[in-house]
PDB file of N, CA, C and O in Angstrom:
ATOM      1  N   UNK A   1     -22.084  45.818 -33.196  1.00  0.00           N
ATOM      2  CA  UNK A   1     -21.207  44.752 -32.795  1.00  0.00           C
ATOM      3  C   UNK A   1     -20.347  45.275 -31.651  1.00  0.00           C
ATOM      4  O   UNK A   1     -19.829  46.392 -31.641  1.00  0.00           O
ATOM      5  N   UNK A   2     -20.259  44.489 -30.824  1.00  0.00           N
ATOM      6  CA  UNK A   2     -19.612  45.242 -29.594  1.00  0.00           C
ATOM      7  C   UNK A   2     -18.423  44.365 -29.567  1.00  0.00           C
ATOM      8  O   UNK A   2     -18.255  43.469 -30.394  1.00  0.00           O
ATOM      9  N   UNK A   3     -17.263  44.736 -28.220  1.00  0.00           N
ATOM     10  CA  UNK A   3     -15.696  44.584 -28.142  1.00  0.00           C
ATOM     11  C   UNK A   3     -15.569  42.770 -28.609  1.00  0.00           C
ATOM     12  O   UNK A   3     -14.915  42.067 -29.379  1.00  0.00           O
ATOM     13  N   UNK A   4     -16.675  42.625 -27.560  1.00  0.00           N
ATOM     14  CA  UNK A   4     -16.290  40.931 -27.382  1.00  0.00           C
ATOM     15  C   UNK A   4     -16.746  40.658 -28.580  1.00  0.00           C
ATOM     16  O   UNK A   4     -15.834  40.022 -29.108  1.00  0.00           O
ATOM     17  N   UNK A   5     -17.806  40.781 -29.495  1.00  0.00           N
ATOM     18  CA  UNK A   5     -17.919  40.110 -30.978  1.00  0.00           C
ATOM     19  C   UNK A   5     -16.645  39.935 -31.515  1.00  0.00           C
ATOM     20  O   UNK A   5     -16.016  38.918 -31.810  1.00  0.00           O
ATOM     21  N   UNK A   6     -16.326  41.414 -31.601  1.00  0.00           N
ATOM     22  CA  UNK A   6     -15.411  41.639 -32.762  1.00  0.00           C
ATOM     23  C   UNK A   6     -14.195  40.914 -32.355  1.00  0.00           C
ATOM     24  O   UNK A   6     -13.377  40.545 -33.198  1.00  0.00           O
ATOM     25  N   UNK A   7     -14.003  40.634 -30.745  1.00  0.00           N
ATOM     26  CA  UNK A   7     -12.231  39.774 -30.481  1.00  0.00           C
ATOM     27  C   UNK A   7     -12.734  38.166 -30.735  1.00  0.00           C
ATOM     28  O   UNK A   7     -11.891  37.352 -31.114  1.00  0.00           O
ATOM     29  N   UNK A   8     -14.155  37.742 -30.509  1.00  0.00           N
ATOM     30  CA  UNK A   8     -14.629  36.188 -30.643  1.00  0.00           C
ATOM     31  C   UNK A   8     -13.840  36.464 -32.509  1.00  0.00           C
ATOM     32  O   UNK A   8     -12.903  35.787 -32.931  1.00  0.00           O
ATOM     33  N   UNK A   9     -14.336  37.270 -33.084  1.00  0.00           N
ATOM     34  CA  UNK A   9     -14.485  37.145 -34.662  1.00  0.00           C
ATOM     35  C   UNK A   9     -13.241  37.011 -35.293  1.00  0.00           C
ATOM     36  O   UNK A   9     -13.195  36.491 -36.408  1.00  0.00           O
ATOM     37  N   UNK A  10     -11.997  37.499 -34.604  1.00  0.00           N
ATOM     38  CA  UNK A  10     -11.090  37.579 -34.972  1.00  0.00           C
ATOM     39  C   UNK A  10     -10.109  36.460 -34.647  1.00  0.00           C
ATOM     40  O   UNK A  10      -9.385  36.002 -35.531  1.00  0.00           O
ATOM     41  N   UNK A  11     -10.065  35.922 -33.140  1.00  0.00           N
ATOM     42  CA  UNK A  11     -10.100  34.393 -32.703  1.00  0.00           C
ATOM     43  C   UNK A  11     -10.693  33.633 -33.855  1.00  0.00           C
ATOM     44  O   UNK A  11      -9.805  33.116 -34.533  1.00  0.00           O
ATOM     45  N   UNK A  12     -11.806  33.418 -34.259  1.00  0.00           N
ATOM     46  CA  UNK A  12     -12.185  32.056 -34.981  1.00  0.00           C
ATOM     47  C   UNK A  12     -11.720  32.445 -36.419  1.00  0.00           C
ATOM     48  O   UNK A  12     -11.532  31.473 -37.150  1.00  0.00           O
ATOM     49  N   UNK A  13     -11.465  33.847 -37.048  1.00  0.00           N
ATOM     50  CA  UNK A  13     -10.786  33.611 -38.171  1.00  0.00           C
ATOM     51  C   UNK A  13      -9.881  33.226 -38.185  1.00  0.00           C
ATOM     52  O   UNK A  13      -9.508  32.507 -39.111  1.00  0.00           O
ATOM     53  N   UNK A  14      -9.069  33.559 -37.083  1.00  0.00           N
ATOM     54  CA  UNK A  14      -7.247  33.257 -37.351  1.00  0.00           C
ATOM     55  C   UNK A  14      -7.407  32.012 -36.966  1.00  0.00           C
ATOM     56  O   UNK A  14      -6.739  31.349 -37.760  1.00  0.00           O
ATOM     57  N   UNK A  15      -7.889  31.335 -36.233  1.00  0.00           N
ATOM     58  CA  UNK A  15      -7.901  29.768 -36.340  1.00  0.00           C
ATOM     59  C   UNK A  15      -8.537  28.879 -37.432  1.00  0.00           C
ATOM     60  O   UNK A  15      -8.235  27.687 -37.486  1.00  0.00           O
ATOM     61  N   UNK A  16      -9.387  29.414 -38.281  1.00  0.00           N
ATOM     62  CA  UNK A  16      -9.850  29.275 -39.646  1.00  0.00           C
ATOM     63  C   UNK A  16      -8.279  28.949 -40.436  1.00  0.00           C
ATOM     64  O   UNK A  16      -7.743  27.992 -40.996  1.00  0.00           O
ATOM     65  N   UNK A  17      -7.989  30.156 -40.145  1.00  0.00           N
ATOM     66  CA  UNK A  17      -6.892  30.653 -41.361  1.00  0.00           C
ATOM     67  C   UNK A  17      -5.693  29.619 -41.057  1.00  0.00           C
ATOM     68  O   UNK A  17      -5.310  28.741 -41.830  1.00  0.00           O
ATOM     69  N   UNK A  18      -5.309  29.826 -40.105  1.00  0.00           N
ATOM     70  CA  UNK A  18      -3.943  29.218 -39.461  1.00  0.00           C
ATOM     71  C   UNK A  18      -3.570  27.899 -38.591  1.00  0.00           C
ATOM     72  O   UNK A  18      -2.510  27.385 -38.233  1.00  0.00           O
ATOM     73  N   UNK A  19      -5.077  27.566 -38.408  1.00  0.00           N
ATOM     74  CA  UNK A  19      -5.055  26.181 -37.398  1.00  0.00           C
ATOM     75  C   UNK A  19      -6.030  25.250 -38.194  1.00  0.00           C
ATOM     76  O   UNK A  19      -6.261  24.244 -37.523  1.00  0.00           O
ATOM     77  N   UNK A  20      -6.443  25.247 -38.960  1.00  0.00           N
ATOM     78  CA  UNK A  20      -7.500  24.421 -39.367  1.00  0.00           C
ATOM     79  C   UNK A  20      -7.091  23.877 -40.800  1.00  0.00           C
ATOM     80  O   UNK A  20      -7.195  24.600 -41.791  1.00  0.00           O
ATOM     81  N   UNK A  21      -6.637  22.621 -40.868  1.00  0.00           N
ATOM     82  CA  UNK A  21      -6.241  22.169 -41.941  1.00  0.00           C
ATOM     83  C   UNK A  21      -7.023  21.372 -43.176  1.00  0.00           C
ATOM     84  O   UNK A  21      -6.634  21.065 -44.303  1.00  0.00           O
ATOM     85  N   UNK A  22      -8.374  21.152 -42.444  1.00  0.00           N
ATOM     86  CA  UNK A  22      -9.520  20.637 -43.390  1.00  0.00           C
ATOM     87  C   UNK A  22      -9.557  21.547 -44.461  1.00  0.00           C
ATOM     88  O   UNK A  22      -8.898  22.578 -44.605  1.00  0.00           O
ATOM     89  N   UNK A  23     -10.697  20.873 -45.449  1.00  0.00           N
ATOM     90  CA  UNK A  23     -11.228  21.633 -46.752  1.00  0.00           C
ATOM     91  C   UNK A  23     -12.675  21.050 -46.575  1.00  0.00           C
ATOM     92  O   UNK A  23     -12.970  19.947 -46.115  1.00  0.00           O
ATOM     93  N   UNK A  24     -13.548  22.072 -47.059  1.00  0.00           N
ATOM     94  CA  UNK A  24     -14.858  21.970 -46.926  1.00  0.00           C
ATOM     95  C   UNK A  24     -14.997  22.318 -48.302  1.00  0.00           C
ATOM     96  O   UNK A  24     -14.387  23.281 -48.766  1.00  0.00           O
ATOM     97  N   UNK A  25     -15.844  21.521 -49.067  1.00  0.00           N
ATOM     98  CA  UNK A  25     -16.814  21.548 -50.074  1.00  0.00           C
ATOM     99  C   UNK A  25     -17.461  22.679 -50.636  1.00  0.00           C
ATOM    100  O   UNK A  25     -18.526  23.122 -50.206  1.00  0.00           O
ATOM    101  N   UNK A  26     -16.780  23.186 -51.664  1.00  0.00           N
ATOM    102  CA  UNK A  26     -17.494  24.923 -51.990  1.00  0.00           C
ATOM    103  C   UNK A  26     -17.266  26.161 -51.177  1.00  0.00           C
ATOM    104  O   UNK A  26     -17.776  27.267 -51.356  1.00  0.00           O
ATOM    105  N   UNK A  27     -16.410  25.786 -50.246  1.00  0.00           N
ATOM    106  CA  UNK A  27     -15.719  26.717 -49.256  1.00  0.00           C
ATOM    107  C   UNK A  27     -14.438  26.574 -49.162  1.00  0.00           C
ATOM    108  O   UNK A  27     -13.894  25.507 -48.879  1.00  0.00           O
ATOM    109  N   UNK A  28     -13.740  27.845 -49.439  1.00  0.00           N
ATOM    110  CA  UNK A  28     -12.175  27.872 -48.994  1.00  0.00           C
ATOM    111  C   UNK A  28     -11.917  28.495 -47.473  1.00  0.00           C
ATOM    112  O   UNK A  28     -12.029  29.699 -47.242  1.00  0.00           O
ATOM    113  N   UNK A  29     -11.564  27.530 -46.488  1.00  0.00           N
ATOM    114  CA  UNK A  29     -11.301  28.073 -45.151  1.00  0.00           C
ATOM    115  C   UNK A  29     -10.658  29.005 -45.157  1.00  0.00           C
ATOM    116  O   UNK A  29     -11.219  30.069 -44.896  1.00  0.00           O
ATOM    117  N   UNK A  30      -9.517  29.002 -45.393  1.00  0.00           N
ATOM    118  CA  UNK A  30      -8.984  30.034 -45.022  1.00  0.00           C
ATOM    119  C   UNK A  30      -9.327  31.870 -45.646  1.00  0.00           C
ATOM    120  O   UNK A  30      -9.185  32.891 -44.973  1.00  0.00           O
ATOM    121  N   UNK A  31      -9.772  31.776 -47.033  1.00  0.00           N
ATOM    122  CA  UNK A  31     -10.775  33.138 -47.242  1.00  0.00           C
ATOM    123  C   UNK A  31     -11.597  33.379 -45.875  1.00  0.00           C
ATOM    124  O   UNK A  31     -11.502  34.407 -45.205  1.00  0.00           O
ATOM    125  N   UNK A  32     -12.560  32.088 -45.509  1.00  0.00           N
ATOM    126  CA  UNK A  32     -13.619  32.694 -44.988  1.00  0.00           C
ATOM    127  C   UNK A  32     -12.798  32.957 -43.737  1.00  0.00           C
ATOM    128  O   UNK A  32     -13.499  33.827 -43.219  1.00  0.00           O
ATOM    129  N   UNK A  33     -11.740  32.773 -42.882  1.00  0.00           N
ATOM    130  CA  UNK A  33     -11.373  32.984 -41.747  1.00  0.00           C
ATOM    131  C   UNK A  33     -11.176  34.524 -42.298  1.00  0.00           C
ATOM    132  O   UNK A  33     -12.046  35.280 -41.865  1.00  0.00           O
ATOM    133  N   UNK A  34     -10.093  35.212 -43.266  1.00  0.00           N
ATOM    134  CA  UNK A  34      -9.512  36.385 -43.260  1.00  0.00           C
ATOM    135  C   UNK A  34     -10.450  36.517 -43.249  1.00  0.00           C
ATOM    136  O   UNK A  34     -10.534  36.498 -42.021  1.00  0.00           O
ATOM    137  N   UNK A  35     -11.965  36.744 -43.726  1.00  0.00           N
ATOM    138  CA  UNK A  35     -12.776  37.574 -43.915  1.00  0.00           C
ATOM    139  C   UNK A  35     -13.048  37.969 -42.526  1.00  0.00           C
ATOM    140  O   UNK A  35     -12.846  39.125 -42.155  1.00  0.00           O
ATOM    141  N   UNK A  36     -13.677  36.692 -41.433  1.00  0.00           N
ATOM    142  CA  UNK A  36     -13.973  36.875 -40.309  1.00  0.00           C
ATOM    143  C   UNK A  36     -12.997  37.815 -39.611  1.00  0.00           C
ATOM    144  O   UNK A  36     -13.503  38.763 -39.010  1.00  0.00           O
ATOM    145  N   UNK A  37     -11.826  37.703 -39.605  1.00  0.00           N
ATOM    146  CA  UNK A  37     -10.512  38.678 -39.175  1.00  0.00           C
ATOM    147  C   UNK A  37     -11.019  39.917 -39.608  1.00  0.00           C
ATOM    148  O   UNK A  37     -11.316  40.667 -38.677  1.00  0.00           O
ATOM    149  N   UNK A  38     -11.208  40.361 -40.748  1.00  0.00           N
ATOM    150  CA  UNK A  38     -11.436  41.100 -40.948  1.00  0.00           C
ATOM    151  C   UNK A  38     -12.209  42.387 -40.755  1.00  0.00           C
ATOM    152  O   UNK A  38     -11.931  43.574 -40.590  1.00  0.00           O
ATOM    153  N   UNK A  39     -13.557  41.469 -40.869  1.00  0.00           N
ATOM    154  CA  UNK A  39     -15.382  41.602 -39.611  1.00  0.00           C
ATOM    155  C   UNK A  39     -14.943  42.190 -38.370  1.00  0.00           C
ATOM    156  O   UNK A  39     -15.335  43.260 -37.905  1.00  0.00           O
ATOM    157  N   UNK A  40     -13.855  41.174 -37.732  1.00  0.00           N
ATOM    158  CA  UNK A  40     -13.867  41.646 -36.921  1.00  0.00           C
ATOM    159  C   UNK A  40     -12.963  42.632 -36.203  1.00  0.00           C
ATOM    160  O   UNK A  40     -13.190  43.102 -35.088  1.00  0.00           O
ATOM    161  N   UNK A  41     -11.946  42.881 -36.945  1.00  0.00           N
ATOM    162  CA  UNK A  41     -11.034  44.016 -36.782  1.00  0.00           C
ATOM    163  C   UNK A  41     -11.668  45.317 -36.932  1.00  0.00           C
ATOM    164  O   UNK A  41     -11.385  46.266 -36.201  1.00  0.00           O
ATOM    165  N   UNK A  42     -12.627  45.376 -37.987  1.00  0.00           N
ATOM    166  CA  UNK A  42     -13.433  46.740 -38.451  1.00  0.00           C
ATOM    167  C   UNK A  42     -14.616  46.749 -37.383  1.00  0.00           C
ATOM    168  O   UNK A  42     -15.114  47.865 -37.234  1.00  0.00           O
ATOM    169  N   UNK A  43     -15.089  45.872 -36.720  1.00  0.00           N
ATOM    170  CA  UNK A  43     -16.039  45.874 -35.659  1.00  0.00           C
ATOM    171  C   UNK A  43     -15.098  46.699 -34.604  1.00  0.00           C
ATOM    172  O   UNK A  43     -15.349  47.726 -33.973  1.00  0.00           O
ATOM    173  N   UNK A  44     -14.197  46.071 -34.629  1.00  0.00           N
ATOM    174  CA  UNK A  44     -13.304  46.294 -33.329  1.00  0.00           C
ATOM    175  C   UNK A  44     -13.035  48.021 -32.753  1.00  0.00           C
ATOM    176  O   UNK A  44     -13.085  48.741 -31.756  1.00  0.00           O
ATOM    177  N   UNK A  45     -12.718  48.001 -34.253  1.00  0.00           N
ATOM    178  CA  UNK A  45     -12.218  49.686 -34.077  1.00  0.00           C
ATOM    179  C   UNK A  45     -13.472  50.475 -34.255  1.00  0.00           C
ATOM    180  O   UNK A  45     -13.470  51.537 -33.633  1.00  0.00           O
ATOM    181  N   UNK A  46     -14.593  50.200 -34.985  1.00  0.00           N
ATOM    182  CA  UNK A  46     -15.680  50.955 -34.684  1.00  0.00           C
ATOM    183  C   UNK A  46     -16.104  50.550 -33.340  1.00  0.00           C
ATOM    184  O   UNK A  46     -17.036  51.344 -33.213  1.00  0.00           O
ATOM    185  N   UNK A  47     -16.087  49.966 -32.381  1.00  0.00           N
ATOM    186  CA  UNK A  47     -16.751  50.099 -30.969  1.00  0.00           C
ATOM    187  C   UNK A  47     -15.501  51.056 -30.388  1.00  0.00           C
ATOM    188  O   UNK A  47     -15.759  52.136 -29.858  1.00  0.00           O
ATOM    189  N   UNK A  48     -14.342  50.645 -30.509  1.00  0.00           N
ATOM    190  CA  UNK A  48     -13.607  51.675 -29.495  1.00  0.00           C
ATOM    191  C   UNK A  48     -13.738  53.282 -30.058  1.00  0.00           C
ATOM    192  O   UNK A  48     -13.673  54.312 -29.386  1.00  0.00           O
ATOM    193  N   UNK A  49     -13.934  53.140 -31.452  1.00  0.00           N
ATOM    194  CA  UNK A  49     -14.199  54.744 -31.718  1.00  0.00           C
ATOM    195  C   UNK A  49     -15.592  54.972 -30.682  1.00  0.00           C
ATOM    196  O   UNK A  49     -15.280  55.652 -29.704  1.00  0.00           O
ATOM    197  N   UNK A  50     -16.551  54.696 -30.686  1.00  0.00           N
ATOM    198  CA  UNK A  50     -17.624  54.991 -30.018  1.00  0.00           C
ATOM    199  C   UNK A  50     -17.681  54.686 -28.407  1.00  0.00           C
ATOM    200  O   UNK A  50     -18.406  55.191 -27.550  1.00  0.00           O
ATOM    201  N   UNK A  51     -16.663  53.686 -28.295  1.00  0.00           N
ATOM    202  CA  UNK A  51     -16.458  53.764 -27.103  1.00  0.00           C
ATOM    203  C   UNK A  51     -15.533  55.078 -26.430  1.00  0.00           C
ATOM    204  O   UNK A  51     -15.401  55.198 -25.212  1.00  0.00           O
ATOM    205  N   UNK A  52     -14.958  55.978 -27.367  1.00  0.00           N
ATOM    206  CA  UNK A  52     -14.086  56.584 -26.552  1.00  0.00           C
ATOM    207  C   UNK A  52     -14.769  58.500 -26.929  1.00  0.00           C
ATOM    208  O   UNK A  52     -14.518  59.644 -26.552  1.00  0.00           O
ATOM    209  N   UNK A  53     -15.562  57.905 -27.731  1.00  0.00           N
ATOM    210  CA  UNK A  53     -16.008  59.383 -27.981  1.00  0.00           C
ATOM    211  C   UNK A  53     -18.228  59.435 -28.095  1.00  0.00           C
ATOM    212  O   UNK A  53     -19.032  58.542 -28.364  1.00  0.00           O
ATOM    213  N   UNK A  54     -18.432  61.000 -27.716  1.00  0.00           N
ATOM    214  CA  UNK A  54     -19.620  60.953 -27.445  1.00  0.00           C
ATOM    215  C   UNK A  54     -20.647  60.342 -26.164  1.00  0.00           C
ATOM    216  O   UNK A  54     -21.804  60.578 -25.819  1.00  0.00           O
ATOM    217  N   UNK A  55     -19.903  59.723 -25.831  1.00  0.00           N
ATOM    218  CA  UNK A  55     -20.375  58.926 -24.400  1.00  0.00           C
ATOM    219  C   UNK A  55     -20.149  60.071 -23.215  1.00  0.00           C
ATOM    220  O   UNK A  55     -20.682  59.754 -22.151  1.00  0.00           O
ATOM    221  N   UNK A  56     -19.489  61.282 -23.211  1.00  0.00           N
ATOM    222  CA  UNK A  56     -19.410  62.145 -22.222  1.00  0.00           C
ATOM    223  C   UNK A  56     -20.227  63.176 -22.327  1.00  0.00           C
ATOM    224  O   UNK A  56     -20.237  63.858 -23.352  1.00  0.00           O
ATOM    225  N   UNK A  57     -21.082  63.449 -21.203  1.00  0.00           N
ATOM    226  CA  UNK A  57     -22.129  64.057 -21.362  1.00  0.00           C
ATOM    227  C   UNK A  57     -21.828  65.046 -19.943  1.00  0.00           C
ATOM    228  O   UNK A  57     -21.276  64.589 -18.943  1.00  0.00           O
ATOM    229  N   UNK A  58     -22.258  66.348 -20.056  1.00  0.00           N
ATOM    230  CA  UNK A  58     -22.240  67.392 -18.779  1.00  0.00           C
ATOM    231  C   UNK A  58     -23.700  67.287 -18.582  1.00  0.00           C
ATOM    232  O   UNK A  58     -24.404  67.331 -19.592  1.00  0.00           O
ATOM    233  N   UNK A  59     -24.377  67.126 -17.168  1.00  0.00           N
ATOM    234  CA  UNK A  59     -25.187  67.602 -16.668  1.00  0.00           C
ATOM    235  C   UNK A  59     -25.199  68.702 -15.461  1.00  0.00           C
ATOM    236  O   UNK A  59     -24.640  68.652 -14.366  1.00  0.00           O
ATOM    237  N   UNK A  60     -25.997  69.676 -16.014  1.00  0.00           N
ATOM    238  CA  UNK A  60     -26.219  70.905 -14.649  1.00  0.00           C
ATOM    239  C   UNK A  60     -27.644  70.873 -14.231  1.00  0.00           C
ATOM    240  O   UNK A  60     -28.720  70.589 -14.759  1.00  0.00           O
ATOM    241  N   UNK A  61     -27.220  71.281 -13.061  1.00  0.00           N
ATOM    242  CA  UNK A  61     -28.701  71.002 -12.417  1.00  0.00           C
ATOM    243  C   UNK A  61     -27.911  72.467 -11.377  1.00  0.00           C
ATOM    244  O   UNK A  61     -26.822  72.777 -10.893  1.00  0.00           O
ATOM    245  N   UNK A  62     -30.031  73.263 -11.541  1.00  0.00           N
ATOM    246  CA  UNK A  62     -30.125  74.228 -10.928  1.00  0.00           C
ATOM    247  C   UNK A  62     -30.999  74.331  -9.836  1.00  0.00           C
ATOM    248  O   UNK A  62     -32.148  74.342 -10.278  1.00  0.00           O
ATOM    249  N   UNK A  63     -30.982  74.417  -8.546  1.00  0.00           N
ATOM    250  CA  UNK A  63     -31.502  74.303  -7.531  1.00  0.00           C
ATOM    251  C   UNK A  63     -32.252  75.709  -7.100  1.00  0.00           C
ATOM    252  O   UNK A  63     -31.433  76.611  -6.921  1.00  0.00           O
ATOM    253  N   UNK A  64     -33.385  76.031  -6.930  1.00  0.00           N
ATOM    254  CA  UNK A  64     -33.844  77.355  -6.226  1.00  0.00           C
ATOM    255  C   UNK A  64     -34.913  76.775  -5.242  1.00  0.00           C
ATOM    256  O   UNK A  64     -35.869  76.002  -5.297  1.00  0.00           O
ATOM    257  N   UNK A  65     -34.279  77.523  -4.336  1.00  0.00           N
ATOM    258  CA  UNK A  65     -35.166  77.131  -3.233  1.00  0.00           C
ATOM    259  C   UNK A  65     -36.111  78.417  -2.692  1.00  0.00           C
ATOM    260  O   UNK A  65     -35.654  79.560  -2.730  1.00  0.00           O
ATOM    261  N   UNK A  66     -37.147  78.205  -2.304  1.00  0.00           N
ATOM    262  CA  UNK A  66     -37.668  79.170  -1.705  1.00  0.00           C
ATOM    263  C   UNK A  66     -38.159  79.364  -0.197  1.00  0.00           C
ATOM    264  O   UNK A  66     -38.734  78.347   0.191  1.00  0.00           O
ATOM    265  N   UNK A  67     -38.117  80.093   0.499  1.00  0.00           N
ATOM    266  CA  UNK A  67     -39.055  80.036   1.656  1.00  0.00           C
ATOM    267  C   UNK A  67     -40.546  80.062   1.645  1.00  0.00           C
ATOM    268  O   UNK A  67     -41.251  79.951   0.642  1.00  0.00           O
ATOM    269  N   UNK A  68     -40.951  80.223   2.892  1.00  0.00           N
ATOM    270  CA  UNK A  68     -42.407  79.818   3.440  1.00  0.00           C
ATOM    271  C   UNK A  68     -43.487  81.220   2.058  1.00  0.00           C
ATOM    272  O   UNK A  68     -44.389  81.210   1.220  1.00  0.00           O
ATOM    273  N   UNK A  69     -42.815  81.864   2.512  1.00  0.00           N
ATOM    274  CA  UNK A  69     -43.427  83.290   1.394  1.00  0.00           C
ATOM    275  C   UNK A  69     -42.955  82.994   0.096  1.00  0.00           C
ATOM    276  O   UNK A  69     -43.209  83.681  -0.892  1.00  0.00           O
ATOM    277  N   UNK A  70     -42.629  82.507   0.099  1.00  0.00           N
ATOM    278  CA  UNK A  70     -42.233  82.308  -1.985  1.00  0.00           C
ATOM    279  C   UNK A  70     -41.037  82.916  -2.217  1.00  0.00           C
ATOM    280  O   UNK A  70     -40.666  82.419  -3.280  1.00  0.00           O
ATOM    281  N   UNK A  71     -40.407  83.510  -1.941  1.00  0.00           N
ATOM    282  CA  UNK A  71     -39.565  84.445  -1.889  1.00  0.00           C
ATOM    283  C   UNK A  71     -38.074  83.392  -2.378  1.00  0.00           C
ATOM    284  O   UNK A  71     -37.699  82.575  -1.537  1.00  0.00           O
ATOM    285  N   UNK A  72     -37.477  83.458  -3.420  1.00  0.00           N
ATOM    286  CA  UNK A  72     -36.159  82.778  -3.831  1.00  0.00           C
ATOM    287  C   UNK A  72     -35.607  83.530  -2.488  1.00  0.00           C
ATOM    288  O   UNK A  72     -35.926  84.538  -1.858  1.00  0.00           O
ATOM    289  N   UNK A  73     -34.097  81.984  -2.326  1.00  0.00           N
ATOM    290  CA  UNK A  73     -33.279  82.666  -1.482  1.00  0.00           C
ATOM    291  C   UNK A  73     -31.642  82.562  -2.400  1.00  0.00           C
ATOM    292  O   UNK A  73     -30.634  83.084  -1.924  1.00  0.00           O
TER     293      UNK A  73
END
């Protein structure tokens, strides 16, 4: 789940939870919003953990060149 899931997920819970005054049939809105809040708070912080770690990588690169005779210089 990446940044933008997890901030969409957390948007439509809290408007679940806090803006939405219906009742649906065998569903309690506002559970299912915290839950979504929830989804997506724990999404949230697992992408920035991975976003901020392991992604740095060193590359070396070794160049030998030689002349016409083979000869490293």
């Amino acid at each position: 789940m990446g940044i933008g899931v997890s901030v969409f997920l957390i948007a439509v819970g809290a408007i679940l939870t806090f803006a939405v005054n219906a009742s649906a049939p065998g569903a309690n809105l506002d559970v299912v919003g915290i839950i979504l809040m929830i989804a997506g708070g724990l999404g949230l912080l697992v992408s920035l953990a991975f976003a901020s770690s392991g992604r740095h990588s060193v590359v070396e690169e070794h160049v030998v060149e030689h002349d016409h005779t083979g000869h490293r210089h």
